[in-house]
C-alpha positions as CSV (number, residue, x, y, z in Angstrom):
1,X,-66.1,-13.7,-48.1
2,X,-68.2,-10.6,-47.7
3,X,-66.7,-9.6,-44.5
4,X,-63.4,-10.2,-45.0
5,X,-62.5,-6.3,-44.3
6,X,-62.8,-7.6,-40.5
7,X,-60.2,-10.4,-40.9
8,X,-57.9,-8.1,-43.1
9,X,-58.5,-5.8,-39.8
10,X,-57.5,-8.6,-37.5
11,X,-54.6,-9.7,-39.7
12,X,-53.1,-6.4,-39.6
13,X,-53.1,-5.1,-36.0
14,X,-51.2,-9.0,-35.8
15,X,-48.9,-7.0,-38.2
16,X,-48.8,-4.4,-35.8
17,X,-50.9,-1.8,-38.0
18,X,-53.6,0.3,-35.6
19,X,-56.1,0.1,-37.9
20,X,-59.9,-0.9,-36.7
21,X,-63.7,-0.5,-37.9
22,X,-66.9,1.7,-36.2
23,X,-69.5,-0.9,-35.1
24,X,-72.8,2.1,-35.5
25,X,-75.0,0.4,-32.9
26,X,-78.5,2.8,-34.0
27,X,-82.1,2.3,-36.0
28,X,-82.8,5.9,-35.5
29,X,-83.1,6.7,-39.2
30,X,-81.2,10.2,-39.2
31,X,-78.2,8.4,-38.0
32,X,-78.3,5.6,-40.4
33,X,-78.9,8.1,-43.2
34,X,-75.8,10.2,-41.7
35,X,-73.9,6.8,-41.4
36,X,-74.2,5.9,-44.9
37,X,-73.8,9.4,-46.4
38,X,-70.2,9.5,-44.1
39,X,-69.2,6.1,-45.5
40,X,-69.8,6.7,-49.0
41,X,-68.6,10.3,-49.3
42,X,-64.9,8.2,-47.3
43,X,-65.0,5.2,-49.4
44,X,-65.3,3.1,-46.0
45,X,-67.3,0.2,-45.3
46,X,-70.3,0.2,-42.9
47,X,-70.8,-2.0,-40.0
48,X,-74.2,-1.8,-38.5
49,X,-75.2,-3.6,-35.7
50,X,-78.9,-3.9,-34.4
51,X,-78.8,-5.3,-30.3
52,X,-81.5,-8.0,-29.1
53,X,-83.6,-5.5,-27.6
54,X,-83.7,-3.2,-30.6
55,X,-84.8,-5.9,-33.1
56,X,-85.9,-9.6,-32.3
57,X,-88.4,-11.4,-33.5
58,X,-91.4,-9.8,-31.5
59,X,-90.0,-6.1,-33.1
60,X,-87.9,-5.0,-30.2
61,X,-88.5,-1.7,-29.0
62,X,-87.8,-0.6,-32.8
63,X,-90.8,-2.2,-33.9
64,X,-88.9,-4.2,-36.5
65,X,-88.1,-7.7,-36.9
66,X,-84.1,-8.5,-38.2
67,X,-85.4,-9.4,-41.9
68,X,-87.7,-5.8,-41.7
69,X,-84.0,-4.3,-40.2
70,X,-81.8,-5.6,-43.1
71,X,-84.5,-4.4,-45.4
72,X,-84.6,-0.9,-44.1
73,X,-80.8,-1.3,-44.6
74,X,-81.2,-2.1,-48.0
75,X,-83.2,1.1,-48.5
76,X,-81.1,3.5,-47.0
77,X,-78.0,2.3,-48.7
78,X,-80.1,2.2,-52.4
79,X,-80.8,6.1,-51.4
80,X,-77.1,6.7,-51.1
81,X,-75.8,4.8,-53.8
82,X,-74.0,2.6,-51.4
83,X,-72.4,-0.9,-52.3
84,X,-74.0,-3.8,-50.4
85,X,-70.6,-5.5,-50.8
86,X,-69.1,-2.7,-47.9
87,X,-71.9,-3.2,-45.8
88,X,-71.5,-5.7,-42.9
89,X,-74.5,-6.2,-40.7
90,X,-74.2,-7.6,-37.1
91,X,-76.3,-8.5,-34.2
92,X,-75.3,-7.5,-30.9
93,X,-75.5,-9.1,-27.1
94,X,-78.0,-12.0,-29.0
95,X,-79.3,-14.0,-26.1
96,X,-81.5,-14.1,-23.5
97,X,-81.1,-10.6,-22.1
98,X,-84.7,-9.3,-23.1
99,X,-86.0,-12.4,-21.7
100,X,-83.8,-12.9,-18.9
101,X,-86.5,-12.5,-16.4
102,X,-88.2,-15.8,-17.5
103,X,-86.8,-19.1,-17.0
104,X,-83.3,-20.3,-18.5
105,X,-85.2,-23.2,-20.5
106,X,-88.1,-20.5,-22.1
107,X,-85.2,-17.8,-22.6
108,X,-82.5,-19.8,-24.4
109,X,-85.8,-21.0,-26.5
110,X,-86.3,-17.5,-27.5
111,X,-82.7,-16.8,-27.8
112,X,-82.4,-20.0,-30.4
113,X,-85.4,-18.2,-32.3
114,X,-83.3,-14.8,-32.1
115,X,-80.4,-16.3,-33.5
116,X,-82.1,-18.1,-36.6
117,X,-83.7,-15.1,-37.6
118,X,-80.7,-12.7,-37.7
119,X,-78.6,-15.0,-39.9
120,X,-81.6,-16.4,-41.8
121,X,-81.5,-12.0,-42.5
122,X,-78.6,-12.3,-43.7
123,X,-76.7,-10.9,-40.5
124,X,-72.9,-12.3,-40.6
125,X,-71.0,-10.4,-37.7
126,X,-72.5,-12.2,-34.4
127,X,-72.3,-11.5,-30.9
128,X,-73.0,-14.6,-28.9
129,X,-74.0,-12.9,-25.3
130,X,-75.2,-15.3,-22.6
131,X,-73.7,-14.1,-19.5
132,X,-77.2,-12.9,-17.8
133,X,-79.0,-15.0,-15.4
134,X,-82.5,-15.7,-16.1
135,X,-85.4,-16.4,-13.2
136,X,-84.0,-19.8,-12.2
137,X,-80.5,-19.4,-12.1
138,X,-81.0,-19.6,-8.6
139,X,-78.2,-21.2,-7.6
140,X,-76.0,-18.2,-8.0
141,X,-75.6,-15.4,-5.8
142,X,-77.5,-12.3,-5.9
143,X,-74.5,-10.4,-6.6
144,X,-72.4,-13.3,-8.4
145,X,-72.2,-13.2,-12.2
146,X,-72.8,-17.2,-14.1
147,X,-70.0,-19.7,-13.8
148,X,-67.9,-19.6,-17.1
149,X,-69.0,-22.7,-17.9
150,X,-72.3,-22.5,-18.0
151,X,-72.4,-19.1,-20.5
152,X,-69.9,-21.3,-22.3
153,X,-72.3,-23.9,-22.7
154,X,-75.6,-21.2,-23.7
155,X,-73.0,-19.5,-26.2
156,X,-72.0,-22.4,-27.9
157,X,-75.7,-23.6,-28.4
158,X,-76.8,-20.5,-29.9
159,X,-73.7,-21.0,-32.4
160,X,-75.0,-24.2,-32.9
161,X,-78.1,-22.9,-34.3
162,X,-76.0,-20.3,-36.5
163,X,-74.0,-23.0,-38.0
164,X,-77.2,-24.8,-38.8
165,X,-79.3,-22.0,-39.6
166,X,-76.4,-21.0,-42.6
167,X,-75.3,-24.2,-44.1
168,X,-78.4,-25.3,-44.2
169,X,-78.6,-22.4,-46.8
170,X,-80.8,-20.5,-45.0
171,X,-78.4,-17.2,-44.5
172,X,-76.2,-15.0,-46.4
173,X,-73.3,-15.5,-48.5
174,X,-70.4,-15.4,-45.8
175,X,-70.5,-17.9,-43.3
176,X,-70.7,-16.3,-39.7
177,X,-67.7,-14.6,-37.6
178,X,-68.6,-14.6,-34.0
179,X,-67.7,-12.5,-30.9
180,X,-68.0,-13.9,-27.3
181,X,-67.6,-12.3,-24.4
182,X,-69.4,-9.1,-22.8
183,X,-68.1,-6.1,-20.4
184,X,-69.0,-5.2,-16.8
185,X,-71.2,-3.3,-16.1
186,X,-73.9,-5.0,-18.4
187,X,-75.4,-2.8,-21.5
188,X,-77.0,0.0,-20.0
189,X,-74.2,2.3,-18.4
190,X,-72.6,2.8,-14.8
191,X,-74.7,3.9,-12.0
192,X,-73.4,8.0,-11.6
193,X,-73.4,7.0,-7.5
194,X,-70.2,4.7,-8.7
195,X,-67.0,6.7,-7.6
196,X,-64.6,5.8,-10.2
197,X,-64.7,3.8,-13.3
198,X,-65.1,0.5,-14.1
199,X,-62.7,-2.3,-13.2
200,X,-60.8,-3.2,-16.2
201,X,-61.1,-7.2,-17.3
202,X,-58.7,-9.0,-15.5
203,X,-56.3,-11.1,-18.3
204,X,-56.8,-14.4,-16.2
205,X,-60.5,-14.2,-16.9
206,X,-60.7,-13.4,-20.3
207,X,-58.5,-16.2,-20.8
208,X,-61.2,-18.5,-19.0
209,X,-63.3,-17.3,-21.1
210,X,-61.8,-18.2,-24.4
211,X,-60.4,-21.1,-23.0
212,X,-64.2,-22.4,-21.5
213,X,-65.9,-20.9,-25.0
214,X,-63.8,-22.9,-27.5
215,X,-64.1,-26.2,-25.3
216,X,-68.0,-25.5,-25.3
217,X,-67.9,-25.0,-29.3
218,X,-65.5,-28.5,-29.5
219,X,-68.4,-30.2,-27.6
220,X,-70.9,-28.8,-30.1
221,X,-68.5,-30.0,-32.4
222,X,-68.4,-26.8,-33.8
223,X,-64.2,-26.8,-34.3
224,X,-64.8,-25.0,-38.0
225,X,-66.9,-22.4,-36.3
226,X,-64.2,-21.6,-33.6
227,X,-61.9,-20.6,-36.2
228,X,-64.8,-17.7,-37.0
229,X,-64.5,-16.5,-33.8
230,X,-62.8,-13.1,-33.9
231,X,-63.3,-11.1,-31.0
232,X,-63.7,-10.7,-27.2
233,X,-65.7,-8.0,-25.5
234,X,-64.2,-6.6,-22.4
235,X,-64.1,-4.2,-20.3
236,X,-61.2,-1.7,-21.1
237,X,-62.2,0.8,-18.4
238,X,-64.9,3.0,-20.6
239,X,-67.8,4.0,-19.7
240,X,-70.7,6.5,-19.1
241,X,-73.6,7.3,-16.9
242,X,-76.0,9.9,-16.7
243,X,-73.8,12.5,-15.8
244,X,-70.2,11.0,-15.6
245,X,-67.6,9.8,-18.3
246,X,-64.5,7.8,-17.5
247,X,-61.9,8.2,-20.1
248,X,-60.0,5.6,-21.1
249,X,-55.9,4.6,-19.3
250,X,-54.1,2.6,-21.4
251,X,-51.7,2.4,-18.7
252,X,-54.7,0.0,-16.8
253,X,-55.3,-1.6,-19.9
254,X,-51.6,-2.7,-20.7
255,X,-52.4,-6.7,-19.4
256,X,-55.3,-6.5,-21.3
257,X,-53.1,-5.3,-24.6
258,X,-50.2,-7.9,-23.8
259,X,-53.1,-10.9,-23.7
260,X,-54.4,-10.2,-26.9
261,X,-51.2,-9.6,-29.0
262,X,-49.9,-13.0,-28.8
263,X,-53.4,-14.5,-29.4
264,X,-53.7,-14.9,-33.1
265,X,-56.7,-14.2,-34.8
266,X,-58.0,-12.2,-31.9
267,X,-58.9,-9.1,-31.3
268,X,-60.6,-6.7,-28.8
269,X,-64.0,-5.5,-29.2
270,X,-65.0,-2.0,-27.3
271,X,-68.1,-1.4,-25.8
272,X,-69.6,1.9,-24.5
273,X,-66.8,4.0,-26.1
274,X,-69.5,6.9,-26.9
275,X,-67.9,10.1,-25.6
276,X,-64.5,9.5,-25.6
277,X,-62.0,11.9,-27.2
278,X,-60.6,11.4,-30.5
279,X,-57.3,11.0,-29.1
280,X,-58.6,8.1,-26.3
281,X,-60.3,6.8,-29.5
282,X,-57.1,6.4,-31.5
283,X,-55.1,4.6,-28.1
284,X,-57.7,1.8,-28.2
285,X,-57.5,0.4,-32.0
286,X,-53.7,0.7,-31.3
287,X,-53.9,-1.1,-28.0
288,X,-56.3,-3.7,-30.4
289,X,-59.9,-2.8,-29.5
290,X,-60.1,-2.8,-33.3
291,X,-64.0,-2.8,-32.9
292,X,-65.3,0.3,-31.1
293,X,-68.7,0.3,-30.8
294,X,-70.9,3.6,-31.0
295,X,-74.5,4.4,-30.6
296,X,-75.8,6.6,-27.7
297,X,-73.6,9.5,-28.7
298,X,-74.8,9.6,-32.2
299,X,-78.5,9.7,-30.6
300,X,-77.3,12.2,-28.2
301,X,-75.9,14.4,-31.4
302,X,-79.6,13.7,-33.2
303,X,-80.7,14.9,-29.9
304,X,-79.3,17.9,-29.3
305,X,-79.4,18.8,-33.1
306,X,-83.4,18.4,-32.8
307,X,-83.6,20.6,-29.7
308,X,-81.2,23.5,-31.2
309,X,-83.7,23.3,-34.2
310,X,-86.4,24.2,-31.6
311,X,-85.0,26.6,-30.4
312,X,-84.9,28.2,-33.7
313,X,-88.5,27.2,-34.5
314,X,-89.9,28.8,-31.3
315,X,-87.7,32.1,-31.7
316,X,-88.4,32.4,-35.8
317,X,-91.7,31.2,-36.0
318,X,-93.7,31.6,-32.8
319,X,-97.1,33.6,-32.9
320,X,-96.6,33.6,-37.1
321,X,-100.1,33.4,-38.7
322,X,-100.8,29.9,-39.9
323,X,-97.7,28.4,-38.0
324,X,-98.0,25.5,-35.7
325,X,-95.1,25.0,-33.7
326,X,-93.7,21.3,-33.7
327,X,-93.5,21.6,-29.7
328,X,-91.2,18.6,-30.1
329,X,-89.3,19.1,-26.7
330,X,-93.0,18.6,-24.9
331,X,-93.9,15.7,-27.2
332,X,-91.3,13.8,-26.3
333,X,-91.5,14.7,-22.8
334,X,-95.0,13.7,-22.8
335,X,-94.2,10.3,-24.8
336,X,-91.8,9.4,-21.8
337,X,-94.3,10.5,-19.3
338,X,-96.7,7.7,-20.8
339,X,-94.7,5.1,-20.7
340,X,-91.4,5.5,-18.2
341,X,-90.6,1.6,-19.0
342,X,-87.0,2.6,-20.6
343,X,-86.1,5.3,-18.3
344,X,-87.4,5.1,-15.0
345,X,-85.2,2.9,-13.4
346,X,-82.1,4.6,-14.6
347,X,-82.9,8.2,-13.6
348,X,-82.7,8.4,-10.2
349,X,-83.8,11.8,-7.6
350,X,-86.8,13.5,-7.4
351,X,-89.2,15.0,-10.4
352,X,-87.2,18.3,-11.2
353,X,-84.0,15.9,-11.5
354,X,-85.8,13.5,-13.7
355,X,-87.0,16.0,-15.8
356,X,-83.2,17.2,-16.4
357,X,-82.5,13.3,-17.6
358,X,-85.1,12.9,-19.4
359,X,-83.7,15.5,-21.2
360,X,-79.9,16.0,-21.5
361,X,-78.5,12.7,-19.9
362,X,-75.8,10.7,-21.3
363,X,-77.2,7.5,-21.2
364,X,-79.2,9.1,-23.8
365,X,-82.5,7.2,-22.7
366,X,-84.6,9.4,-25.0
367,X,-83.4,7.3,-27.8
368,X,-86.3,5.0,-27.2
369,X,-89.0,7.5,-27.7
370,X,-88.2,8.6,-31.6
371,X,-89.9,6.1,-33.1
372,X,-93.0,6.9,-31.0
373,X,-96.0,7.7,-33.9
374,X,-96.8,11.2,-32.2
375,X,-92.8,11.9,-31.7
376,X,-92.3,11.5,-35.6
377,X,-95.4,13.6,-36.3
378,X,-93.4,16.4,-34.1
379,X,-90.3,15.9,-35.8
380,X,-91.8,16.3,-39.3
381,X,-93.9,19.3,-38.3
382,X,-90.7,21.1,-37.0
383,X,-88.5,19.9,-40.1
384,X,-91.3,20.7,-42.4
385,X,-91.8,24.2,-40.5
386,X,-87.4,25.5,-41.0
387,X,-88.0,23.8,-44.6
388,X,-90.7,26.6,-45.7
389,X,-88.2,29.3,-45.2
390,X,-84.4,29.2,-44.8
391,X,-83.5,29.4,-41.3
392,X,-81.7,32.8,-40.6
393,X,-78.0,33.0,-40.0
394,X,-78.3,35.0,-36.4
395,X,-80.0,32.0,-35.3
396,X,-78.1,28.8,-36.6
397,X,-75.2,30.9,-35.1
398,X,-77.2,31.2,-32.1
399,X,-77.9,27.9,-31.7
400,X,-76.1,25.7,-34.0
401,X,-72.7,27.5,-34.1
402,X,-70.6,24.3,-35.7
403,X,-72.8,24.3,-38.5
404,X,-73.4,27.9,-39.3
405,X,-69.4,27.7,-39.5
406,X,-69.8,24.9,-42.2
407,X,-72.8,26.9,-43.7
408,X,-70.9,30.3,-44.0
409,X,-67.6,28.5,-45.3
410,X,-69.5,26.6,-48.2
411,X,-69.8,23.0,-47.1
412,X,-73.7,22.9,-46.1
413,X,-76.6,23.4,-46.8
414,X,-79.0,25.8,-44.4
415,X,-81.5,23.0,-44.5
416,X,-82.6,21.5,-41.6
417,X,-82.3,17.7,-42.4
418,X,-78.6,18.2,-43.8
419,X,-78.1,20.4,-40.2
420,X,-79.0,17.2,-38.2
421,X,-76.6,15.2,-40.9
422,X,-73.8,17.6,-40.2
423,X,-74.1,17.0,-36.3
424,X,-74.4,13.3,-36.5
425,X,-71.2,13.3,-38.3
426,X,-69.2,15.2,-36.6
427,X,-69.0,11.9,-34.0
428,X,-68.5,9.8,-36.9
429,X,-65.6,11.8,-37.9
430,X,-63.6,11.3,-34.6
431,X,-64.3,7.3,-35.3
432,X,-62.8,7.5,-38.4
433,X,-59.5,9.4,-37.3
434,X,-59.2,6.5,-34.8
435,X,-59.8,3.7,-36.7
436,X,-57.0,5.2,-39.4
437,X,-56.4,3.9,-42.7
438,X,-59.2,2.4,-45.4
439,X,-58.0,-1.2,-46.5
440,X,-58.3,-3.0,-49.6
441,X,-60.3,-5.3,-48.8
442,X,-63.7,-5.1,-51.6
């Protein structure tokens, strides 16, 4: 089986071994290329994971359908001279989310169509998320989440069409492992108004919840499938907003940790776990969140990597004959400007606080812009401008004072590509301490 690194993972935390994998939740090309680079140059595998609203089959906000995904994939690793056979691909929170505003019927349509084309991809690591309500869920609460049962039931259905969609010959060459479950909050991050962190998952409900999932797969008579289920999301106590980070107590999480350990075949898989410390990183694969899931922190690196370059761009270059400044922070800007659809509702206050979001927030809403045609233009005007001459060391110690270190001790280049590289990885690194030890598994 192509992914059986994740079942040798599961197998030994059961041994007591605090080992675990980096779930890279990103398209943004920079971060893939740094992904690939870091697992290569480590010997590690890759786990990438592409969410519903990222890539579906209208293009998600990436513009790219799972099959364009996997094939962009494909590329990158080709470029690196990285083994498909350590790459494991997985599609996160499939279900009705993007759709949830429609009508349960037309949404779990949509969803089944979701599902089919990730593993018809060649996607085998899915995350069966049904827990939203859509338009005519009416009869529960406002502020109620769905009955058990009932996201049960959607789950199960979309495995259904997994099941179908692969043996019917129509996916990869491992059969699917699934993960159920989601956290609370939903995707998206706290609100910064909240005064402490998030209530950890309570061990009576995720049992429910595995308990009501694998009666809903014996209905579907999906029994074979069930023992491909290996892992619950939850909600170990993590999270960010725009300006706040809540660190993670393993002392709050110890009911959670006492569930899982005498479940066998389970693990924990973490959500929203950008920002943490190393250290906090390492507590959860040994309290079995052997999946720690990553991705606005590795935008937020790309981020501030692109604004440090121009810096230097406006201080080296500015009012040089023949120069045209990227102006990439104003691009941007402007690109959010046009269309606030991704950020407005999660930046609260009034224009000047906004504007500071926009920016330099956490949630890292900018991530939704880069692919923007006149946002890439910027990006290769500014890369293209630090290429023609080799940024001076004054200013990458000015402004990028981790990797002028590297630069002046020998392990990087003064380009500006391998600059953004270097900053991307430096939150890959901290995943890798965490996760600890490179298995066998080939």
């Amino acid at each position: 089986m192509k992914d059986s690194l994740l079942l040798e993972i599961i197998a030994a935390q059961k041994r007591g071994e605090p080992v675990g994998i980096t779930s890279i939740c990103s398209a943004n090309p920079f971060v893939l290329d740094a992904a690939f680079a870091h697992a290569q140059t480590n010997g590690r595998h890759l786990l990438i994971e592409s969410t519903c609203n990222q890539v579906n089959q209208y293009g998600g906000y990436t513009g790219q359908t799972p099959s364009e995904f996997m094939e962009a994939l494909r590329q990158v690793a080709e470029k690196h001279q990285f083994p498909l056979s350590r790459l494991i691909t997985g599609g996160d929170h499939l279900g009705p989310n993007p759709w949830r505003h429609e009508t349960a019927e037309t949404a779990m349509d949509k969803s089944r169509k979701l599902v089919r084309d990730y593993v018809r991809a060649g996607y085998t690591k899915i995350h069966l998320d049904t827990s939203m309500k859509c338009a005519n869920d009416a009869a529960v609460g406002v502020l109620m989440p769905l009955p058990t049962e009932i996201v049960a039931a959607r789950s199960a259905e979309l495995a259904r069409v997994a099941e179908d969609t692969y043996w019917s010959g129509n996916g990869s060459t491992s059969p699917p492992l699934y993960i159920i479950g989601t956290e609370v909050p939903v995707p998206g991050g706290v609100d910064d108004s909240e005064e402490g962190p998030p209530e950890v998952s309570k061990p009576n409900a995720v049992e429910d919840t595995i308990l009501a999932t694998q009666e809903a797969f014996k209905k579907q008579g999906l029994e074979s499938a069930w023992d491909r289920v290996i892992a619950v999301v939850v909600q170990p106590g993590v999270e960010f907003g725009n300006d706040v980070l809540f660190d993670y107590d393993a002392d709050a999480a110890t009911p959670l940790s006492h569930l899982i350990r005498n479940l066998d075949g389970l693990v924990f898989e973490a959500h929203s776990t950008d920002y943490q410390t190393r250290e906090a990183l390492k507590e959860l694969v040994r309290d079995q969140f052997a999946i720690l899931k990553v991705g606005p922190a590795l935008t937020f690196a790309f981020r501030e990597a692109i604004f440090a370059l121009a810096a230097i761009e406006e201080a080296w270059l500015n009012g040089r004959a023949g120069v045209v400044l990227s102006n990439i922070r104003q691009v941007v800007d402007h690109a959010m400007l046009e269309n606030p659809v991704y950020w407005k509702s999660y930046y609260p206050g009034d224009d000047v606080q906004q504007r500071y979001a926009r920016k330099y927030s956490l949630s890292d809403r900018i991530r939704y812009y880069w692919p923007v045609k006149t946002v890439n233009q910027s990006i290769d005007c500014l890369l293209a401008n630090l290429s023609a001459t080799p940024i001076p060391l004054p200013l990458l110690s000015q402004y990028m004072p981790d990797q002028f270190h590297a630069v002046r001790n020998g392990r990087l280049l003064n380009q500006p590509r391998r600059l953004i590289g270097h900053a991307v990885t430096a939150v890959l690194d901290d995943y890798a301490y965490a996760c600890g030890a490179i298995l066998s598994s080939k």
